[in-house]
C-alpha positions as CSV (number, residue, x, y, z in Angstrom):
1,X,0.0,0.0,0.0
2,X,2.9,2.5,0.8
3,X,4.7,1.6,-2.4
4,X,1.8,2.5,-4.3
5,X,1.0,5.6,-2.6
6,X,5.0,6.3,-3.4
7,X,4.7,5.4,-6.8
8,X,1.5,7.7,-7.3
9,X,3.3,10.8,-5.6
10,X,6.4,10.1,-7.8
11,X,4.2,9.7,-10.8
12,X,2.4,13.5,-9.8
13,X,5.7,15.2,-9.5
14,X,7.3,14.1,-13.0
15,X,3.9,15.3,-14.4
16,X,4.1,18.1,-13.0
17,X,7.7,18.7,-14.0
18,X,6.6,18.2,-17.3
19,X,4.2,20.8,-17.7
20,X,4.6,24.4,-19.8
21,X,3.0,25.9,-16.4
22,X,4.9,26.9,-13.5
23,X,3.7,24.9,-10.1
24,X,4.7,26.3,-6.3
25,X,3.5,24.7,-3.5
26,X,3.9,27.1,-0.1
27,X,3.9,25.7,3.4
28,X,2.3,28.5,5.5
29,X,3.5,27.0,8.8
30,X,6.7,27.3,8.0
31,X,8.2,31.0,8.4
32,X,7.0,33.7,5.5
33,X,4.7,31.0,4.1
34,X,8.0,29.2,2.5
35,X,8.1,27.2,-1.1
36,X,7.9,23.6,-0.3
37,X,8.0,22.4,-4.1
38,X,9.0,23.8,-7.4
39,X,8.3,22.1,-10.9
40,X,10.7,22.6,-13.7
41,X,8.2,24.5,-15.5
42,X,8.4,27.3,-13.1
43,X,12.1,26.9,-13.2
44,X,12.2,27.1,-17.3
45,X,9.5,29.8,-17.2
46,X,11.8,32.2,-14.7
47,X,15.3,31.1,-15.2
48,X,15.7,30.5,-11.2
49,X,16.9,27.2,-10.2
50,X,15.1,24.5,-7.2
51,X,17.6,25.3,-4.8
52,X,17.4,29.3,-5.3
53,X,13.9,28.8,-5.3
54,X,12.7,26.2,-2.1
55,X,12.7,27.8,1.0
56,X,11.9,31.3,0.2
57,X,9.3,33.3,-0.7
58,X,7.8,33.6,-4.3
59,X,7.7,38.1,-4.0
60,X,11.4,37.6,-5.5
61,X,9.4,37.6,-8.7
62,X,8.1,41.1,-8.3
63,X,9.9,44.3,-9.5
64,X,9.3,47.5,-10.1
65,X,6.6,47.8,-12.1
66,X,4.7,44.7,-10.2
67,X,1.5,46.6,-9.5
68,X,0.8,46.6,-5.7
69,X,-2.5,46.5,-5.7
70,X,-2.2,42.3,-7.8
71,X,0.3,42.2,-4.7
72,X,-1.9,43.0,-1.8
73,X,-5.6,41.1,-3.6
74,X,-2.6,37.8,-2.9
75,X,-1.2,38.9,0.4
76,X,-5.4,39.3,1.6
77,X,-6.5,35.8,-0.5
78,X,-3.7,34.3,1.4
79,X,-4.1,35.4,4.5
80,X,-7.9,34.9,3.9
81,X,-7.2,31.0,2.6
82,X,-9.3,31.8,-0.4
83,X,-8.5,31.0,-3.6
84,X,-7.1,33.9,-5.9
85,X,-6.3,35.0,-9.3
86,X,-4.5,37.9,-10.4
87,X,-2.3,38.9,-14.0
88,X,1.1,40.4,-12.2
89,X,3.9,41.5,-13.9
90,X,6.5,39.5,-12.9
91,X,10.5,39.7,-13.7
92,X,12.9,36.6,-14.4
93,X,16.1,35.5,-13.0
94,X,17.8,37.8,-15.9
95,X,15.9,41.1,-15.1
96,X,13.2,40.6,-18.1
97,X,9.7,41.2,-17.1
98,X,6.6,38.9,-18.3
99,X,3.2,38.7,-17.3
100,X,1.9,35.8,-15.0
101,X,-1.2,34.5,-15.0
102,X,-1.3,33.4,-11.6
103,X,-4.2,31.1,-9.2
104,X,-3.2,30.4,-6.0
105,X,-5.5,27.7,-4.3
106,X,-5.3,26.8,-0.9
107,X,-5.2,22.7,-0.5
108,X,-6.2,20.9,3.0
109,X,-4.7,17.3,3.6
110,X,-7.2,15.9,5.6
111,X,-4.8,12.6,6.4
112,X,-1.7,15.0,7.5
113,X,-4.2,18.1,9.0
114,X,-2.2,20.7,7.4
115,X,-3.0,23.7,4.8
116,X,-0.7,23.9,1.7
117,X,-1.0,26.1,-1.0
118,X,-0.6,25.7,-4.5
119,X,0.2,28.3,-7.0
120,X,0.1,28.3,-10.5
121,X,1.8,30.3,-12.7
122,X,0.9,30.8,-16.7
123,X,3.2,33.3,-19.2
124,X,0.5,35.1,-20.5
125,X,2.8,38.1,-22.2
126,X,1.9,37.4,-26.0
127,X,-1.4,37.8,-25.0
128,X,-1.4,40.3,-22.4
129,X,0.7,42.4,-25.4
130,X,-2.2,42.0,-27.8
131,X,-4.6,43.1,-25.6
132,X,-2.5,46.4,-25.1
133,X,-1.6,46.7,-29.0
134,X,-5.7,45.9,-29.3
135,X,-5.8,48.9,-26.5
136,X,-3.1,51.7,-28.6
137,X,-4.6,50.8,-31.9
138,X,-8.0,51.6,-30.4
139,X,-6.9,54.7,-28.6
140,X,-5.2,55.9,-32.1
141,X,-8.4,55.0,-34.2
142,X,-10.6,57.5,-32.0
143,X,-7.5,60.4,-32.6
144,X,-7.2,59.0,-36.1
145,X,-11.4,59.2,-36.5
146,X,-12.3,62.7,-34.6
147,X,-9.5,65.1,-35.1
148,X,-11.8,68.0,-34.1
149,X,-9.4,71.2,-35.0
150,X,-10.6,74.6,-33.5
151,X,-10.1,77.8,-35.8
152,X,-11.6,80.4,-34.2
153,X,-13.5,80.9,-30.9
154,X,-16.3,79.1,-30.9
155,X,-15.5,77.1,-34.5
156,X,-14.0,74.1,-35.0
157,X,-13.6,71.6,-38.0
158,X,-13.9,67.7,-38.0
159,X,-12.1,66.8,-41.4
160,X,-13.4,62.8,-41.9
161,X,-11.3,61.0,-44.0
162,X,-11.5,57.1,-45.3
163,X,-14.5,55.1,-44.5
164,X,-16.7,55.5,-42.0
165,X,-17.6,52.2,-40.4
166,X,-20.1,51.4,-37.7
167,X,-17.3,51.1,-35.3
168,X,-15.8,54.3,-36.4
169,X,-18.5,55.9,-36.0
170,X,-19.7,55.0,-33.2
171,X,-16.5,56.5,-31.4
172,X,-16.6,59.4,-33.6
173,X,-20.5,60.5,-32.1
174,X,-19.3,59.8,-28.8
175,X,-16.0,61.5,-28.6
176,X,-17.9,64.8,-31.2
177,X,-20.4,65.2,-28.7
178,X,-18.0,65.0,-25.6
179,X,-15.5,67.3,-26.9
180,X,-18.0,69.5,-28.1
181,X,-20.1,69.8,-24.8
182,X,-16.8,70.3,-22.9
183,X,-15.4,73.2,-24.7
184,X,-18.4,75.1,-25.9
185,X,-18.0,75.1,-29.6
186,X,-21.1,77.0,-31.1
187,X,-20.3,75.9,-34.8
188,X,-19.0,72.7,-36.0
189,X,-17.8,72.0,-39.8
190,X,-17.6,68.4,-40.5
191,X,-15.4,68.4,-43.7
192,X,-17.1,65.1,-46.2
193,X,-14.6,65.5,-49.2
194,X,-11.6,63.0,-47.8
195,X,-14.7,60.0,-47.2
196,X,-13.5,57.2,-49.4
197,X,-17.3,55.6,-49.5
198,X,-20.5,57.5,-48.8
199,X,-23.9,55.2,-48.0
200,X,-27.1,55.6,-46.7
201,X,-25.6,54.7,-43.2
202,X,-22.8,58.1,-43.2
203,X,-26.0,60.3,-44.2
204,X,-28.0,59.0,-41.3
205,X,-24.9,59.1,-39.2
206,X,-24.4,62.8,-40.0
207,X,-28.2,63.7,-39.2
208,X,-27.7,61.7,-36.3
209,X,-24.5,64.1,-35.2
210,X,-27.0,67.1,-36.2
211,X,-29.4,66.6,-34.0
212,X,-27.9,65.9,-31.3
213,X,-25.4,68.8,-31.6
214,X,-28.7,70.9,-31.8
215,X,-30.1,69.9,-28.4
216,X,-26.7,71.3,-26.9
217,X,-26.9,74.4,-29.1
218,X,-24.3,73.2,-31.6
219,X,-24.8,74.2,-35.3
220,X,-23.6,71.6,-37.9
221,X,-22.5,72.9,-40.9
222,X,-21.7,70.6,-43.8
223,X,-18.4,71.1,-46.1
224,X,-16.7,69.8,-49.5
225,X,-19.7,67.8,-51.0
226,X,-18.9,66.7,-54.0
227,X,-21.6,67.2,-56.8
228,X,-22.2,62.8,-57.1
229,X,-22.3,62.8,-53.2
230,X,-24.9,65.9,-53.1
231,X,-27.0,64.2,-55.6
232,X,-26.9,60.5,-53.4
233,X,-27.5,62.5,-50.4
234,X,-30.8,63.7,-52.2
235,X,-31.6,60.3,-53.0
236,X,-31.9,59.1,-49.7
237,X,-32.6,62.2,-47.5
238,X,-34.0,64.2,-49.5
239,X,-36.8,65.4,-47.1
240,X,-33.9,66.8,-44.7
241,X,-31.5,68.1,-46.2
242,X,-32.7,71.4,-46.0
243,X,-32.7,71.4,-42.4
244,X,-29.0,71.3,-42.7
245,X,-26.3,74.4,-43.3
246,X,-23.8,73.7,-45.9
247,X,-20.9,75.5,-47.1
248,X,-18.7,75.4,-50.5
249,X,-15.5,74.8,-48.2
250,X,-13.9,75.4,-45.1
251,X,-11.7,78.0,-46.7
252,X,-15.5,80.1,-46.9
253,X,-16.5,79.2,-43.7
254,X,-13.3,80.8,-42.4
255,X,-13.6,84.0,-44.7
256,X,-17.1,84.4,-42.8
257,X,-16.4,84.1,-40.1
258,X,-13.2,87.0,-40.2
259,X,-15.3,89.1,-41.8
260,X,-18.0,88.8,-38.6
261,X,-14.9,89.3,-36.8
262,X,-13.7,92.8,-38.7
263,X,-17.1,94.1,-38.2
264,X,-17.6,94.1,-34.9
């Protein structure tokens, strides 16, 4: 019976040595809640060795950028003996960072009465980069989509250019009528002669943009309509277009708008 138990614990470990994951298992009766066991996964996925590793405390992973608040949700989890699971940035043996998925579970051995815990660790960095490439792309589509320029007190421009998507536009309305609110702009061009593609769905997205720029006493003023995208906007609005201002160009809109200035 012993043998076999010996034989299944020995059998557990080289699977666990064998795994891409990094396994821990922490003693918390021993002093600073010391690592008990170490799989070479963990070893392979830090560079740190068994015997640098067992006896000591698994914050030699953390570095300056280890955000403390991932450190402390562990520190209460553990002192809690609830499970936890956190993304940390985490640093190797060689000083490189990577981020670690990490669960930490605590494990009761009812035939020895004693609390482990085990932690797992998982390299999540490819993924954790795509997600903050997903993030700057984003961030550089909404400056990209609504580069609102003001000209004169009170006047600004939005020039769009390319296609106007759904999702494009939807962060276009949102950030429009933000910016707009915030700094008080009474007239807003929105400049039509860089769109690569005009549909049904950027006419009803520029009414939409109209009307609610009028509720916050915002007038929308239309620029650089080519004549074949004047004659499709009749086609399929034809019944509002003239409750929309247009203008030839922005170059006219900014002659006006000196002239209104030399008079008074």
């Amino acid at each position: 019976m012993l043998q076999d138990v010996i034989k299944q614990a020995e059998l557990l470990v080289k699977v666990l040595d064998y795994t891409r994951v990094g396994v821990l298992i922490t003693d918390p009766d021993l002093e600073d809640n010391a690592i008990v066991y170490v799989s070479e996964g963990f070893s392979k996925m830090t560079g740190y060795s068994r015997d640098e590793v067992l006896g000591t405390n698994c914050r030699f992973l953390q570095g300056a950028d280890t955000e403390k608040s991932q450190v402390d949700a562990l520190r209460q989890a553990i002192a809690a003996k609830e499970p936890a699971l956190v993304e940390i940035l985490n640093y190797r043996k060689d000083g490189s960072s990577f981020w670690n998925e990490l669960t930490i579970d605590p494990v009761y051995l009812p035939e020895q009465d004693k609390l482990y815990f085990v932690g797992v660790q998982r390299d999540i960095t490819q993924q954790k980069e795509a997600e903050l490439e997903y993030k700057r792309s984003v961030q550089q589509i909404k400056s990209i989509s609504t580069p609102i320029v003001p000209l004169l007190d009170g006047l600004a421009i939005l020039p769009l250019i390319g296609e106007i998507n759904k999702e494009r536009f939807n962060m276009m309305f949102e950030t429009v009528t933000e910016e707009v609110g915030k700094t008080g702009i009474k007239k807003l061009v929105v400049d039509v002669s860089g769109i690569t593609k005009y549909d049904s769905f950027v006419v009803a997205g520029i009414f939409q943009l109209r009307d609610v720029l009028k509720l916050i006493g915002t007038e929308l003023v239309i620029t650089g309509m080519a004549p074949d995208l004047a004659i499709k906007s009749v086609m399929m609005e034809a019944n509002q277009l003239d409750s929309i201002s247009t203008a030839r160009s922005v170059k006219s809109i900014l002659q006006e708008a000196y002239e209104i200035r030399a008079k008074k």
